[in-house]
C-alpha positions in Angstrom: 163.3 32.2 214.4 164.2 28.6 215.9 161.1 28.3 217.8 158.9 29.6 214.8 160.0 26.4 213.0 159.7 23.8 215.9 156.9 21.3 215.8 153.8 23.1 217.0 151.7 21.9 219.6 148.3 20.2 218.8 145.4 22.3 218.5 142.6 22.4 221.8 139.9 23.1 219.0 139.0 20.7 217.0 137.0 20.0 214.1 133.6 18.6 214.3 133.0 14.8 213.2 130.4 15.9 210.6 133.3 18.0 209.2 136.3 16.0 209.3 136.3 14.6 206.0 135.4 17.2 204.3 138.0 19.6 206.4 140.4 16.4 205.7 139.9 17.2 201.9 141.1 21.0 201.6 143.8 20.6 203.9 145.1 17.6 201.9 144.9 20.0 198.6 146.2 22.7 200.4 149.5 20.6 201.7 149.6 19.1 198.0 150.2 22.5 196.7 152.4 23.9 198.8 154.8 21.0 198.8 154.9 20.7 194.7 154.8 24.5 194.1 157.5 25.0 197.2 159.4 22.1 195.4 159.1 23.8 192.0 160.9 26.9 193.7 163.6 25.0 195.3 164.5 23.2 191.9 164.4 26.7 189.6 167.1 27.1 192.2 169.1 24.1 192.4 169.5 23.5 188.4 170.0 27.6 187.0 173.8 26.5 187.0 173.2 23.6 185.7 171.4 24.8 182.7 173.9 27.8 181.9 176.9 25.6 182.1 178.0 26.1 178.6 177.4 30.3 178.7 179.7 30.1 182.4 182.0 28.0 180.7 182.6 30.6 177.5 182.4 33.4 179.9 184.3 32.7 182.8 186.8 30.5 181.0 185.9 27.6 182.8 187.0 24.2 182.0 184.4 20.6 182.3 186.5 20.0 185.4 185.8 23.0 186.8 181.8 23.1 186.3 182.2 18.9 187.6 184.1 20.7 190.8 181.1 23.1 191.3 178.0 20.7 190.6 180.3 18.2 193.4 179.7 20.9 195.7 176.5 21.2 195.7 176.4 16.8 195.6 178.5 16.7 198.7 177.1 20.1 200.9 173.7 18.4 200.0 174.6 15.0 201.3 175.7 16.3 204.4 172.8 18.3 204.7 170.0 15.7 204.3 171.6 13.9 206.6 171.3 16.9 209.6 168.3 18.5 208.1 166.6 15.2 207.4 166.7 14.6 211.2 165.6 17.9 212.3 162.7 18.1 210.1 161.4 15.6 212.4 161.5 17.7 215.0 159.9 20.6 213.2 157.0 22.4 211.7 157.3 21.0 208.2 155.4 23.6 206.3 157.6 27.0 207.9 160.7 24.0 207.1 159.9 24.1 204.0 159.4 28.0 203.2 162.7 29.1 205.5 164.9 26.6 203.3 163.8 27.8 200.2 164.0 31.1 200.8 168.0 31.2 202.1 168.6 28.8 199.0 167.3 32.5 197.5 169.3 34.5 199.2 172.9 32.6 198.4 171.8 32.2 194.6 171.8 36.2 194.1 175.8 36.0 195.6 176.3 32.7 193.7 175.2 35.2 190.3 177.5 37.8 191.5 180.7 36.3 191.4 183.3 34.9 188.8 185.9 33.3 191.0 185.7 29.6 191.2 186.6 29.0 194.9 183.8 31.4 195.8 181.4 29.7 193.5 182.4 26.4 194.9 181.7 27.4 198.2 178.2 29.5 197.6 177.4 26.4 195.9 178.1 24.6 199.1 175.9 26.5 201.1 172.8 26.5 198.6 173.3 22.8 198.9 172.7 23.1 203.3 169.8 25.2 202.5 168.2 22.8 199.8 168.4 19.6 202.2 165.6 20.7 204.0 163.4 20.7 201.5 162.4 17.0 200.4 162.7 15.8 204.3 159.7 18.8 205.0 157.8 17.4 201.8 158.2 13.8 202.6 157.3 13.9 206.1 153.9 15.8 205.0 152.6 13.5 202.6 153.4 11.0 204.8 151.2 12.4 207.9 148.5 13.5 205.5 147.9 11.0 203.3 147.3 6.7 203.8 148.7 3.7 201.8 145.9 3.8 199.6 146.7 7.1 198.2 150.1 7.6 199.2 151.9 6.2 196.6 149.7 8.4 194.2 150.3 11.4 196.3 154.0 11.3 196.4 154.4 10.4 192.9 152.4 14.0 192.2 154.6 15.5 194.4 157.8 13.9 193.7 157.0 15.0 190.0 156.9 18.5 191.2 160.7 18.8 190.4 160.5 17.8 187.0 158.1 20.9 186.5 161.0 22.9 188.2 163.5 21.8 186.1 161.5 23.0 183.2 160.2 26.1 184.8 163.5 26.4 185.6 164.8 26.5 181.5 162.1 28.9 180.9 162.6 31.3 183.5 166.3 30.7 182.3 165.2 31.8 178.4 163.2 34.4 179.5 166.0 36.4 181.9 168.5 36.2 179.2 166.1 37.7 176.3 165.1 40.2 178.5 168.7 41.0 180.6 170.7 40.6 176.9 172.2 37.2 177.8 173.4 38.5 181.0 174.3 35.4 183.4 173.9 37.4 186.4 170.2 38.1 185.7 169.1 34.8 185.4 170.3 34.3 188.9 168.6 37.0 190.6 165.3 36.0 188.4 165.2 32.5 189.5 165.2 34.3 193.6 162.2 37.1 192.9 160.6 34.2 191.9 161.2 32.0 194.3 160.8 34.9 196.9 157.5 34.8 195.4 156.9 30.9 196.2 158.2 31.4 199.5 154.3 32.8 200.6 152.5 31.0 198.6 153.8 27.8 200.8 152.7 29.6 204.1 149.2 30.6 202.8 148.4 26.8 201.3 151.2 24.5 203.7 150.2 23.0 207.4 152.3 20.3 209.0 150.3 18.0 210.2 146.7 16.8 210.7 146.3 17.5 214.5 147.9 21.3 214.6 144.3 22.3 212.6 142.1 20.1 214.7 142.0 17.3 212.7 142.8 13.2 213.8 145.6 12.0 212.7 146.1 10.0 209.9 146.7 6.3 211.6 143.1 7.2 213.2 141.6 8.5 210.0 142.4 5.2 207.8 143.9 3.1 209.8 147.4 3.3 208.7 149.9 1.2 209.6 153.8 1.0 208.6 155.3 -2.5 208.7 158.4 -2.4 211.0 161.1 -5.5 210.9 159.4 -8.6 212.0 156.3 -7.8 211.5 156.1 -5.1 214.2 153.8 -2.1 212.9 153.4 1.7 214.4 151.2 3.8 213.8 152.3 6.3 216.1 154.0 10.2 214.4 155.4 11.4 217.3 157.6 10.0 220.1 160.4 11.5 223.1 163.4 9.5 221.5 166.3 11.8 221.0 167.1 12.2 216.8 170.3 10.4 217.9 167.9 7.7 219.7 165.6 7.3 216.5 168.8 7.2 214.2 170.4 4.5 215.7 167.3 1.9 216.5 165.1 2.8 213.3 167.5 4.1 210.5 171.3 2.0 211.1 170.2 -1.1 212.2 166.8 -1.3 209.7 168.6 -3.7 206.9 166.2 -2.7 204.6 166.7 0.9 204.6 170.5 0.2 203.9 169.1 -1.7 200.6 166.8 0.8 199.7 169.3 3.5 200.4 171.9 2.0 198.1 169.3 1.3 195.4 168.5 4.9 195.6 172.4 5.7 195.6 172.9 3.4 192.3 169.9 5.4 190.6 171.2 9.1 191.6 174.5 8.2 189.8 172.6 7.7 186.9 169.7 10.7 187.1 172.9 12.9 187.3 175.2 11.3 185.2 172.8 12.1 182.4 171.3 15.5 183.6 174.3 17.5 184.5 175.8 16.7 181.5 172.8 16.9 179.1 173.9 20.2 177.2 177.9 19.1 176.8 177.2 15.6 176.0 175.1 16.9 173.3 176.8 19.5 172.1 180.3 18.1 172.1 179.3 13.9 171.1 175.9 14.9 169.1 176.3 17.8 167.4 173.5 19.3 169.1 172.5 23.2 168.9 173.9 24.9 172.7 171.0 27.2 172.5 168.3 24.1 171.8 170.5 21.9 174.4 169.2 24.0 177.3 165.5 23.0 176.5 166.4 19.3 176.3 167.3 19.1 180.1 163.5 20.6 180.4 162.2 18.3 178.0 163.8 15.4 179.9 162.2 16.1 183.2 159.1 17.4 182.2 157.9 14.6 180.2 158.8 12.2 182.9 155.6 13.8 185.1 152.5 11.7 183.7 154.6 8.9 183.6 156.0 8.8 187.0 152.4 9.4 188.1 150.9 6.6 186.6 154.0 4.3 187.6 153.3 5.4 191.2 149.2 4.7 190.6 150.6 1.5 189.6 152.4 0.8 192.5 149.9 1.9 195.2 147.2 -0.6 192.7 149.6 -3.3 193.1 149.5 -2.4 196.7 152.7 -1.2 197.4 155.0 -3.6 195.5 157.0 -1.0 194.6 160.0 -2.9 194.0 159.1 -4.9 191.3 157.7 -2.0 189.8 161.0 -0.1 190.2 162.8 -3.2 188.7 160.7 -3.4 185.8 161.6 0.8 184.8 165.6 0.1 185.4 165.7 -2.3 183.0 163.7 -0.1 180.5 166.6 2.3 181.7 168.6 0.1 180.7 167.7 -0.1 176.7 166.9 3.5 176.5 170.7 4.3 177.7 171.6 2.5 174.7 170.1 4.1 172.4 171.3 7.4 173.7 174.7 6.1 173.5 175.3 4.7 170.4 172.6 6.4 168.1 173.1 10.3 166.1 170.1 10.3 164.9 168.8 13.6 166.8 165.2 12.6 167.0 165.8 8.9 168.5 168.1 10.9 171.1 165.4 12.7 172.1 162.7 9.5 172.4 165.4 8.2 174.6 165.7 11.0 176.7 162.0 11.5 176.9 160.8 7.7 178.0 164.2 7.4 180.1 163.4 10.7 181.9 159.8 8.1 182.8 162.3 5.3 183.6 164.5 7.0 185.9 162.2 9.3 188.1 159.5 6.4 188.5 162.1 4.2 190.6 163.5 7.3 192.2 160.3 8.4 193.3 159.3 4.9 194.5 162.3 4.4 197.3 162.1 7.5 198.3 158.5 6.5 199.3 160.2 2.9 200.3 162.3 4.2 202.6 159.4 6.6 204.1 157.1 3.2 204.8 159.6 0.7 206.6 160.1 3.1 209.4 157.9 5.3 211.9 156.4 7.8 210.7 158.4 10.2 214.1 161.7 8.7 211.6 160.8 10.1 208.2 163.1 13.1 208.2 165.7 10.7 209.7 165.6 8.1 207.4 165.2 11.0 204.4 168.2 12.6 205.3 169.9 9.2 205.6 169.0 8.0 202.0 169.8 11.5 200.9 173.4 12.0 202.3 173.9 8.7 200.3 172.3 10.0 197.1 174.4 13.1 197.0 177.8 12.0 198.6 178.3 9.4 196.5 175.7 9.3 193.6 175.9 12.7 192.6 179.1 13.6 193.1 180.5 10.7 191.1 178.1 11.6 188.4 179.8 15.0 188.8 183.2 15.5 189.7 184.4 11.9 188.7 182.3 11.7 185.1 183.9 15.3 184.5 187.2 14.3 185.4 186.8 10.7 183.2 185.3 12.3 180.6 188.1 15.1 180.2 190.4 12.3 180.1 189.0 9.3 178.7 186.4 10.7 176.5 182.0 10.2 177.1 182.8 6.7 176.6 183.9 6.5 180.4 180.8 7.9 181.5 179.0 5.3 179.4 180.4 2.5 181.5 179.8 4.1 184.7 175.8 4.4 184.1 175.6 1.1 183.0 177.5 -0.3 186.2 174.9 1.9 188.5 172.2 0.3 186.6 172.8 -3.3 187.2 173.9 -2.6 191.0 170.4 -0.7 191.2 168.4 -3.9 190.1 170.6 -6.3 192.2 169.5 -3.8 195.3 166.0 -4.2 194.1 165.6 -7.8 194.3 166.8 -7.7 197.8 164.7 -5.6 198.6 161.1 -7.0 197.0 162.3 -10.4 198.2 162.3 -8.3 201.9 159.5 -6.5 201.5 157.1 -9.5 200.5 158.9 -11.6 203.7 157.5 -8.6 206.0 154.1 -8.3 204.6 153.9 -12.1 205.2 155.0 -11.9 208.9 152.6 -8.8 209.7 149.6 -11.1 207.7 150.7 -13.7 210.6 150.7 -12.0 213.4 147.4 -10.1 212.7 145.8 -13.4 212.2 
């Protein structure tokens, strides 16, 4: 099974020159669909618990703190795991990756629907969490060998938008298991694995991991792609014989601007979370909100984000690749929007909010995760993926977890106000550092090409 996932060797037969583009073409639609459908499945995964919080918590006799304790699980098993299986992805073919994780994340949520004990819970949790870090590092790493700067940003924003579609697929696969099982929480966990099961092929039929395994020239060759290194120093290489531990260390720790976009993208998790964990308690307990119609809002709130995190990243790529100041520019509409949810009852302004914030939020995460793809090699995407990533979860959603369910059990939602205001403002201060770096670079590369 190890060597079925290893990087596959380039393929001896290779396409004519009269075919390429065209050949170019249905690969690139073929790779597009499998990483946003394969995405899909791992998120109708990732979020069933999240959406049947308040049915566990009635059930099982489970406390805020206890379903904070769980969700920090999965925060800190997938922290670790991007980290590891951000680096190996590198190594690997990206497309069977991609299928294998998804399908064990499968496996563990039909034990994780089995069981009522908490420690057990906690634990499956942990382990879905392994499986579900190799996802985004096998997604990232393909757009980023099969597409150019001109279309990248465009590309990853379609992709990267593919989880908003889970998270509603995710509600209505959710709604349809319990109306067909009679509310029965155990069903809607083995539903969300047949039909992820079901994705699992579909990703091996459409999926291929990079341009030369089908005969095709790479992408650097194709359109001349370059990624800006520090000082001005491009690549345009996707393979090398460092060691992960070699890559790590010279392209990943000591690359000052993927520790800014990292911690931008740490800021920003705190606050996707801090509002979508807790979307059906915060509404039900502070807004007087229907339990039943609070599960649809956490679809409502990512699926309404897709056009616009599509058209932001359009924007971005049109703007040619100034996607800091774009990202900027959405925090601070984050900003005002949180406000509004905060401090308003009114039921249909809550739902505005939630609907242009969803926008706000997932347009700036989608961007650095793309930033921190483009100011390294593109042999160091898994690596610098899983680095952003262990940063993301370790920190930004497990404080949006297990600390906003602790402060909130004592303190009230007030405390988890303050918290997602003080992630904001850190985000934007990360942001300028990181423009202001970005347009030094592209300055010194404009030099030395001269």
């Amino acid at each position: 099974m190890f060597k079925w996932i290893l990087e596959q060797p380039d393929s001896k037969k290779l396409v004519p020159k009269d075919k390429i583009a065209s050949t170019y073409k249905w690969h690139q639609l073929g790779v597009l669909l499998a990483t946003c459908i394969g995405y899909i499945g791992y998120y109708i995964i990732r979020l069933v618990f999240t959406t049947e919080q308040n049915d566990i918590m009635k059930d099982y006799h489970f406390t805020t703190a206890d379903i904070g304790l769980i969700l920090s699980c999965f925060g800190i098993g997938y922290g670790i795991a991007k980290l590891f299986m951000g680096a190996l992805a590198d190594k690997c073919d990206s497309n069977r990756y991609l299928m294998l994780g998804l399908l064990l994340s499968a496996i563990l949520n039909i034990f994780l629907g089995s069981t009522r004990n908490l420690y057990l819970m906690m634990f499956l949790m942990f382990l879905i969490a392994v499986t579900q870090g190799m996802g985004a590092a096998a997604c990232q790493r393909m757009i980023q060998l099969w597409w150019g700067p001109r279309m990248r940003g465009t590309m990853y924003s379609i992709w990267s938008s593919a989880h908003n579609a889970g998270s509603f697929i995710c509600v209505a696969v959710v709604q349809l298991a319990t109306f067909l099982f009679a509310g029965s929480i155990s069903a809607v966990f083995y539903t969300a694995s047949v039909v992820s099961f079901v994705i699992c092929i579909l990703i091996l039929v459409l999926g291929a991991d990079r341009p030369k395994v089908v005969g095709l020239p790479d992408i650097s060759t194709y359109t001349g792609d370059k990624v800006i290194l520090g000082n001005g120093k491009t690549s345009t290489s996707d393979s090398t014989n460092l060691s992960i531990s070699q890559i790590f260390i010279k392209y990943i720790l000591k690359n000052k601007l993927v520790w800014a976009v990292t911690l931008t993208s740490m800021s920003l998790y705190l606050v996707r979370y801090g509002i979508q964990s807790w979307i059906p308690s915060y509404l039900v307990q502070n807004k007087g909100f229907d339990p039943a119609f609070a599960k649809w809002v956490i679809g409502i709130f990512e699926l309404a984000s897709v056009p616009g995190v599509i058209i932001i990243g359009a924007i971005s790529d049109a703007l040619k690749g100034r996607r800091a100041l774009v990202s900027i520019a959405c925090v601070i509409g984050v900003l005002i929007c949180l406000t509004v949810y905060f401090f308003t009852d009114n039921h249909t302004l809550i739902i505005a909010a939630l609907i242009i914030m969803g926008n706000l939020i997932y347009a700036p995460l989608t961007l650095v995760g793309l930033m921190i793809n483009e100011v390294v090699p593109k042999f160091a995407v898994g690596a610098s993926t899983g680095f952003m990533g262990f940063f993301q979860y370790i920190f930004g959603e497990t404080l949006a977890t297990a600390l906003i369910g602790v402060l909130v059990n004592k303190f009230g939602w007030f405390a988890s106000n303050a918290v997602l205001y003080i992630a904001s403002g850190l985000a934007i201060l990360f942001l300028i550092y990181t423009a202001i770096s970005e347009n030094k670079m592209r300055k010194e590369a404009m030099a030395k090409n001269k």
